[in-house]
N, CA, C and O atoms as a Tinker XYZ file with bonds, in Angstrom:
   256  protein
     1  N     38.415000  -16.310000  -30.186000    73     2
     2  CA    37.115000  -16.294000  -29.573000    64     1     3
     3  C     36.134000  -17.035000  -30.464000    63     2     4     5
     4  O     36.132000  -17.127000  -31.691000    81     3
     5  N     35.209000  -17.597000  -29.463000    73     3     6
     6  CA    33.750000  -18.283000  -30.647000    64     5     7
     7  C     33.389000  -17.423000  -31.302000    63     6     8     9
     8  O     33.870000  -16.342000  -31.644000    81     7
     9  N     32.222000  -18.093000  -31.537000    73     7    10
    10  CA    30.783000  -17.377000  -32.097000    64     9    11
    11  C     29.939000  -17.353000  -30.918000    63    10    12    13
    12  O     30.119000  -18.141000  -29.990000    81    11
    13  N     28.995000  -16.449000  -30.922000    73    11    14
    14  CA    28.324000  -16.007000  -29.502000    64    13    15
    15  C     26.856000  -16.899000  -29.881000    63    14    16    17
    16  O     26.249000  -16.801000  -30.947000    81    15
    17  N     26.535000  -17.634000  -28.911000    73    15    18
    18  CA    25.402000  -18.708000  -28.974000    64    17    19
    19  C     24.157000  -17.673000  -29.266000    63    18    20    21
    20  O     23.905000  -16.653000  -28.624000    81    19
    21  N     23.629000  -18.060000  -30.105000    73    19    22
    22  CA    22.424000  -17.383000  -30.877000    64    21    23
    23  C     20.997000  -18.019000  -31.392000    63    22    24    25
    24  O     19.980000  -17.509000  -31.862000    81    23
    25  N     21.478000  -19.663000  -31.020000    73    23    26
    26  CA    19.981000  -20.146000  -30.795000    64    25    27
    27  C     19.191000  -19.725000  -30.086000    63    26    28    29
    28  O     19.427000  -19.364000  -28.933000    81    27
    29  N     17.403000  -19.667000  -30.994000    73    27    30
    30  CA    16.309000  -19.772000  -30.472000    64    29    31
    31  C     15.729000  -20.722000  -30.755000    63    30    32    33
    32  O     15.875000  -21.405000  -31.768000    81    31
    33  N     14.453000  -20.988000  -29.235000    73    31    34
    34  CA    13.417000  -21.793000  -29.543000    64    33    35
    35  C     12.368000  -21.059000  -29.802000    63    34    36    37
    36  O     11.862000  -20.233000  -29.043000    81    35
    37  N     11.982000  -21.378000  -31.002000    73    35    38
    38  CA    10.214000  -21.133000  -31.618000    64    37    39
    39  C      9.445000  -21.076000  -30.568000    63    38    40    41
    40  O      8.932000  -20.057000  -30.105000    81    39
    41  N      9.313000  -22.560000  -30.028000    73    39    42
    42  CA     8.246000  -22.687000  -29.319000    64    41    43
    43  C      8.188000  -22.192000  -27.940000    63    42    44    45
    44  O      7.117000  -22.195000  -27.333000    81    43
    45  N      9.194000  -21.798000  -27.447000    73    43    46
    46  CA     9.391000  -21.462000  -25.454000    64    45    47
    47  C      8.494000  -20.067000  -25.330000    63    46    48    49
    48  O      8.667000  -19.036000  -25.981000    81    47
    49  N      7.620000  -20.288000  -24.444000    73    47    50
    50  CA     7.218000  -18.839000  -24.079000    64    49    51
    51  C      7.424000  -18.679000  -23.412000    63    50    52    53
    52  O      7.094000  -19.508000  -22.565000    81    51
    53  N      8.462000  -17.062000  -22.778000    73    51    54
    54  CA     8.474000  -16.500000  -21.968000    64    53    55
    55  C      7.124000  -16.796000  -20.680000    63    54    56    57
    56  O      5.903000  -16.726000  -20.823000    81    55
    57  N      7.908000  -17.121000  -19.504000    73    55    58
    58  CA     7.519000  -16.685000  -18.154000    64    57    59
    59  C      7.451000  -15.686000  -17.384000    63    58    60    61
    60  O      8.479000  -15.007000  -17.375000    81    59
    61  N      6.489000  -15.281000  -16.625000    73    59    62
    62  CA     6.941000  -14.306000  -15.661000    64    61    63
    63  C      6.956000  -14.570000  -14.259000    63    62    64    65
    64  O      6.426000  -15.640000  -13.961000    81    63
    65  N      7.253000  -14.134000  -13.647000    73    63    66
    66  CA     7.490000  -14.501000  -12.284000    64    65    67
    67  C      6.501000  -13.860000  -11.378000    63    66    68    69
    68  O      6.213000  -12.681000  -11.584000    81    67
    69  N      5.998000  -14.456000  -10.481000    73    67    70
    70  CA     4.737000  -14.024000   -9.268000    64    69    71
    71  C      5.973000  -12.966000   -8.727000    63    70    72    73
    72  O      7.199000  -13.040000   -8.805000    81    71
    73  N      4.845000  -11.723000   -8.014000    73    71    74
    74  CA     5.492000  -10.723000   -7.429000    64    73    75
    75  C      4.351000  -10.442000   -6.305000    63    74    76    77
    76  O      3.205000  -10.184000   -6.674000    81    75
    77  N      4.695000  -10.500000   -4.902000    73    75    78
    78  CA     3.952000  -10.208000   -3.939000    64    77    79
    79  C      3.769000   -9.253000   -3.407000    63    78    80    81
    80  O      4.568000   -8.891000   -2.543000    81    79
    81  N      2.696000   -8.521000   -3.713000    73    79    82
    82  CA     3.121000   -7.198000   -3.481000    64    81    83
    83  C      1.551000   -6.665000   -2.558000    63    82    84    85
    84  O      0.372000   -7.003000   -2.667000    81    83
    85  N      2.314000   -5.652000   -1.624000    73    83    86
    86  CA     1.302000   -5.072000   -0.305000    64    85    87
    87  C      0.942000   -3.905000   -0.165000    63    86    88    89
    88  O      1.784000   -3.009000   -0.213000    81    87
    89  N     -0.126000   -3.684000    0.001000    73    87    90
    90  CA    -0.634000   -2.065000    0.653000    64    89    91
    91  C     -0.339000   -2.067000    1.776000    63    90    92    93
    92  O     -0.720000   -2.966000    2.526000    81    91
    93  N      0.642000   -0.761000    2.299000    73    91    94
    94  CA     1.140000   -1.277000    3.557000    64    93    95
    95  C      0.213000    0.201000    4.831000    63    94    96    97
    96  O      0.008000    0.086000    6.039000    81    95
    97  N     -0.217000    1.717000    3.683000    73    95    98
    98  CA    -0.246000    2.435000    4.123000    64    97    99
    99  C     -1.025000    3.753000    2.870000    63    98   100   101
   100  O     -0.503000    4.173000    1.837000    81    99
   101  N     -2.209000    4.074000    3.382000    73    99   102
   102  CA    -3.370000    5.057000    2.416000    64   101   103
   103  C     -3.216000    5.890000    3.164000    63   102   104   105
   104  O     -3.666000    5.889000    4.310000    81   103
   105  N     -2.380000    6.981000    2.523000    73   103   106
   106  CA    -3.522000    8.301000    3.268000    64   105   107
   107  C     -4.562000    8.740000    3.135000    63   106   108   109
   108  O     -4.739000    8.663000    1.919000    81   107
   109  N     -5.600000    9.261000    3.654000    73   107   110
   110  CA    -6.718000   10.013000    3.413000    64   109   111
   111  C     -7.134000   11.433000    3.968000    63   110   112   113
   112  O     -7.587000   11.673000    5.087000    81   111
   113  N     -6.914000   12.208000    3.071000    73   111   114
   114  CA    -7.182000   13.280000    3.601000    64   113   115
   115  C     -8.705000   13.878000    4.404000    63   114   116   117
   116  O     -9.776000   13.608000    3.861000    81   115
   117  N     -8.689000   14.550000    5.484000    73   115   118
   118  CA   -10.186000   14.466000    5.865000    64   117   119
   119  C    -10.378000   16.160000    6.384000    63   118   120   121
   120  O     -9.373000   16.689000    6.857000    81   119
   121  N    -11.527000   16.900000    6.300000    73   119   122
   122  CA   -11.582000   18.197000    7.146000    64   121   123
   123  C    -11.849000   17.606000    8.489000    63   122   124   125
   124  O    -11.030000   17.791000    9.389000    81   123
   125  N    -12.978000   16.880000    8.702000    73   123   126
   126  CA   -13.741000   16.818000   10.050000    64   125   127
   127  C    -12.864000   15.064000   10.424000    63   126   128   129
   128  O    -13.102000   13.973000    9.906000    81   127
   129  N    -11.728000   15.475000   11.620000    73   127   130
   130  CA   -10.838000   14.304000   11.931000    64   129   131
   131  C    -11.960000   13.414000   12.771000    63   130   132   133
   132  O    -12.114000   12.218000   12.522000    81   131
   133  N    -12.602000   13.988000   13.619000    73   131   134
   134  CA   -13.325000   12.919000   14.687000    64   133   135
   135  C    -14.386000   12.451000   13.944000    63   134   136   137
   136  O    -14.822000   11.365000   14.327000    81   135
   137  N    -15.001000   13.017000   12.870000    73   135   138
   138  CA   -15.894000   12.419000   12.148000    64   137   139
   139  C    -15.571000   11.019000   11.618000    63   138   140   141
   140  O    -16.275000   10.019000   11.759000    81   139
   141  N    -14.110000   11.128000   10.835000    73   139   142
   142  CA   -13.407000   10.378000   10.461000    64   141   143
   143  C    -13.361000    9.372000   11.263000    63   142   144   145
   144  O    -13.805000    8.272000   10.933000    81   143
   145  N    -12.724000    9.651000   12.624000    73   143   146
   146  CA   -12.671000    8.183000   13.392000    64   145   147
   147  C    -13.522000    7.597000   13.851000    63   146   148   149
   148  O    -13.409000    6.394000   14.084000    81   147
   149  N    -15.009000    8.530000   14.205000    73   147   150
   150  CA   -16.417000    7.494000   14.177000    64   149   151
   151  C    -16.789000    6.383000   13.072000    63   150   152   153
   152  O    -17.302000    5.267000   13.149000    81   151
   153  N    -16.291000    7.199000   11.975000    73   151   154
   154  CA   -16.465000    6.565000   10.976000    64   153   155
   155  C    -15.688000    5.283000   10.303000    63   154   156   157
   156  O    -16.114000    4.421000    9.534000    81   155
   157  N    -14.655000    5.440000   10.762000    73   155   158
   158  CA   -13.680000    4.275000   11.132000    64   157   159
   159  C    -14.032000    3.322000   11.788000    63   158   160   161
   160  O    -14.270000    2.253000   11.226000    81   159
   161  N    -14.155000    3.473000   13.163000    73   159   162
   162  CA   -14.087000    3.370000   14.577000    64   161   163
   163  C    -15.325000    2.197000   14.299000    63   162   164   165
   164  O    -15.198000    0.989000   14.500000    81   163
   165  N    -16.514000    2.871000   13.800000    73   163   166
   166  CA   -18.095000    2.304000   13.895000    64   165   167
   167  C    -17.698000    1.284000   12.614000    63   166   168   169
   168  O    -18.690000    0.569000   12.464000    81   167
   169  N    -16.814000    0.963000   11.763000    73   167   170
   170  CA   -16.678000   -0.228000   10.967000    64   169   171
   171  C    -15.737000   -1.322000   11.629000    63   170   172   173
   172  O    -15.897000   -2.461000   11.189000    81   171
   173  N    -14.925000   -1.178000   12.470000    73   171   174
   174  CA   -14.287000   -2.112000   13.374000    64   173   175
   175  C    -13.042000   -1.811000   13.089000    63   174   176   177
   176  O    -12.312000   -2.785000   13.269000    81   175
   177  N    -12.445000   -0.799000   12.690000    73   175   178
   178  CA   -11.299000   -0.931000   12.774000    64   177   179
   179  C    -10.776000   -0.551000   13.949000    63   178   180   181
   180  O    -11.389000    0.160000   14.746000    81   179
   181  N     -9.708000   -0.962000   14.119000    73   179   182
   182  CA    -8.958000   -0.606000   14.969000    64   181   183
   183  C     -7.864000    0.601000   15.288000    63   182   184   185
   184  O     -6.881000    0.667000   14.550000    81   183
   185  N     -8.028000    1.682000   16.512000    73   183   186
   186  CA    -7.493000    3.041000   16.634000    64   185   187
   187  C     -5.912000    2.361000   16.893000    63   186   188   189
   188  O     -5.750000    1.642000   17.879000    81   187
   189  N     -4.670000    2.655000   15.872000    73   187   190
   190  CA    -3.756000    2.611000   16.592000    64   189   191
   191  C     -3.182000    4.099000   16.857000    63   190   192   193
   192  O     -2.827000    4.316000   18.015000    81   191
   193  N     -3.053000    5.122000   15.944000    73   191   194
   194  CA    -2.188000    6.192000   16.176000    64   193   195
   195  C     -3.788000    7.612000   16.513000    63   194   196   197
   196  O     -4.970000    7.596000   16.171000    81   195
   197  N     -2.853000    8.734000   17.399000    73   195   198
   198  CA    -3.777000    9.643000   17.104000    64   197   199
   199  C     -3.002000   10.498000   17.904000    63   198   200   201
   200  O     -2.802000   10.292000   19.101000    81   199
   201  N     -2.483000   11.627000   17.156000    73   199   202
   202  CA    -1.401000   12.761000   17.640000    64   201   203
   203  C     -1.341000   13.408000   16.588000    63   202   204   205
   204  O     -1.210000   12.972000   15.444000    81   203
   205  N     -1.478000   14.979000   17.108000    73   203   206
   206  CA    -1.151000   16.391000   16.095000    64   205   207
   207  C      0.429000   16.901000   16.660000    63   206   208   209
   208  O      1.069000   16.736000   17.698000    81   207
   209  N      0.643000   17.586000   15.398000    73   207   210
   210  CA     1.711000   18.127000   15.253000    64   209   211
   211  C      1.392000   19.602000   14.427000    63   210   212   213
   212  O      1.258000   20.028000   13.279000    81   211
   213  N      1.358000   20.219000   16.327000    73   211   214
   214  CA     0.960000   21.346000   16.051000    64   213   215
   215  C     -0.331000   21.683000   15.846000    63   214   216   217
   216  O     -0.971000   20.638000   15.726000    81   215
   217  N     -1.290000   22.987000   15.710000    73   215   218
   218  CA    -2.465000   23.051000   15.549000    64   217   219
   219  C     -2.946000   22.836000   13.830000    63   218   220   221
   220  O     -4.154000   22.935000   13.613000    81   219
   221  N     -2.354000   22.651000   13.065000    73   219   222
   222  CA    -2.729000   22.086000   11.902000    64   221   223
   223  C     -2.113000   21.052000   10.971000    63   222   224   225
   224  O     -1.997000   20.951000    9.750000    81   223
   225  N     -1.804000   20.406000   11.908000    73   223   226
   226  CA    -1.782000   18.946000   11.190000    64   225   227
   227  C     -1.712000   17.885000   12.747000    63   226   228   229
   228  O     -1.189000   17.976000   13.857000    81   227
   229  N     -2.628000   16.840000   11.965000    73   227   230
   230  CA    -3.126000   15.637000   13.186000    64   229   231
   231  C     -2.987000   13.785000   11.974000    63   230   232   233
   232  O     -3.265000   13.377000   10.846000    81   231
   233  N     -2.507000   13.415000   12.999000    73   231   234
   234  CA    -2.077000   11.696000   12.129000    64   233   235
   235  C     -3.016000   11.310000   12.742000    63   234   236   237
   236  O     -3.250000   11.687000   13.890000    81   235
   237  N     -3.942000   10.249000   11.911000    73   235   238
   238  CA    -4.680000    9.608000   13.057000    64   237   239
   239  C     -4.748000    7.798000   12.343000    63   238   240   241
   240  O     -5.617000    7.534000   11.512000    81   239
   241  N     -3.919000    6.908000   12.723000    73   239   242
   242  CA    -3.746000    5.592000   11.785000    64   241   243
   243  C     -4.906000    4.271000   12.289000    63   242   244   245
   244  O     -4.957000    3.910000   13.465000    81   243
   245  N     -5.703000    3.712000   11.301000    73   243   246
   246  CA    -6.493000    2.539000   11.509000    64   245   247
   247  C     -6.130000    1.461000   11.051000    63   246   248   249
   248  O     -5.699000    1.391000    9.900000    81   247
   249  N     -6.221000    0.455000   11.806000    73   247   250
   250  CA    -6.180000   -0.937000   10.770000    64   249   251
   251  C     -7.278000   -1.676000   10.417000    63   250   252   253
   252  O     -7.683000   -1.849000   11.566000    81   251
   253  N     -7.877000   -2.103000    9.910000    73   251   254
   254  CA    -9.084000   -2.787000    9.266000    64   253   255
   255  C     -9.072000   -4.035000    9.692000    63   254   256
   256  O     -9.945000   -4.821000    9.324000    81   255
């Protein structure tokens, strides 16, 4: 067997590589839900989801 290649360059600096990365999904917790979606609603987003499951818990999803 060789010798295991063990040159360095002085001068090379490490690169890093671009990483694209997305917010795809925030929850926000809220007491008052319809408040919430006026409040949404009146900045332009857009209502896509709005369904409970059960009497205490309700999804309600916007997109901006």
């Amino acid at each position: 067997m060789g010798q295991p290649n063990t040159t360095l360059e002085a001068n090379v600096e490490p690169t890093a590589a671009a990483v694209d990365l997305k917010l795809e999904v925030v929850g926000i917790p809220v007491s008052e839900v319809d408040r919430a979606k006026r409040f949404y609603g009146g900045l332009g987003w857009r209502l896509d989801a709005d369904f409970a499951v059960g009497d205490a818990f309700r999804v309600v999803q916007f997109t901006p």
